[in-house]
Steps between C-alpha positions, in 0.01 A plus 500: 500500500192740435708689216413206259121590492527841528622567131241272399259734711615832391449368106151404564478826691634729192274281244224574704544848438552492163197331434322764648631759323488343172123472608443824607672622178270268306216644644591855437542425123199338468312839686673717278404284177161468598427889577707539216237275287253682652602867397528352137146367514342852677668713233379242219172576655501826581589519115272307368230730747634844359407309118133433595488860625598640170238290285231617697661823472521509143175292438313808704634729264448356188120340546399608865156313427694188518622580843173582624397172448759304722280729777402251746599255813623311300870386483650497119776362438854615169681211378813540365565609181145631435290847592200323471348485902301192565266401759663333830328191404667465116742200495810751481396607817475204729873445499813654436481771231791702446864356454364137594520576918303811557113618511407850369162632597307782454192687703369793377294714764274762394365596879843545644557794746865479409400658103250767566348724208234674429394231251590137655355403186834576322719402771642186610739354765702237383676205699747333315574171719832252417502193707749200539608226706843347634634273720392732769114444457348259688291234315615484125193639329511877685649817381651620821652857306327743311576814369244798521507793269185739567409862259236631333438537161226747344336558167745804397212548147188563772358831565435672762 
């Protein structure tokens, strides 16, 4: 008499466990797509980073007098496609600037311990900063990743 309901048992039994696999196998895509997503976006910035880092570079070398200006607490900020440093507060800078989901900024530091010289007056330590949010950040409006890139550049014309 109980064998009736017991194949009915056993199937609910076996779809029961299916479903949780299935699960568990959707949730181990969805891990690996996401960190996956996230690699992509840290190399993007990381790239994006090691760009700002050259056009300082190459805008010490070729008119160090600009450079020396950027001096400062302040924050500045590269857009994309320019070599032209702005100002945190410029428009470009209040929102995404590079490749429509990232935010490049720059601080240049003249009284850093980290670039010593005998003339700080030609030496500066540069942070190169790429930001970005994802579904991971909490609230919609905060970039919860960044990207820090740190050297010092020098006026390589100055005498000593």
């Amino acid at each position: 008499m109980n064998q009736k309901g017991q194949g009915l048992v056993e199937a609910l039994i076996a779809l029961g466990a299916a479903v949780i696999i299935i699960a568990a196998i959707t949730i181990a895509v969805i891990t690996a797509v996401s960190n996956s997503d996230f690699s992509t976006e840290q190399n993007l910035a990381t790239g994006f980073a090691q760009q700002g880092m050259e056009i300082v570079r190459q805008k010490s070398q070729l008119n160090w007098n600009s450079v020396a200006t950027y001096s400062g607490t302040s924050i500045w900020c590269l857009p994309q496609e320019t070599t032209d440093i702005y100002p945190q507060i410029a428009p470009s800078c209040q929102s995404t600037n590079v490749a429509n989901q990232f935010v490049r900024l720059i601080n240049f530091d003249q009284t850093s311990s980290i670039c010593t010289g005998n003339n700080s007056a030609n030496i500066r330590q540069v942070e190169v900063t790429v930001k970005w949010r994802d579904g991971k950040c909490s609230g919609g409006t905060d970039f919860c990743h960044k990207v820090v890139l740190d050297s010092c550049v020098a006026n390589i014309y100055a005498t000593q």
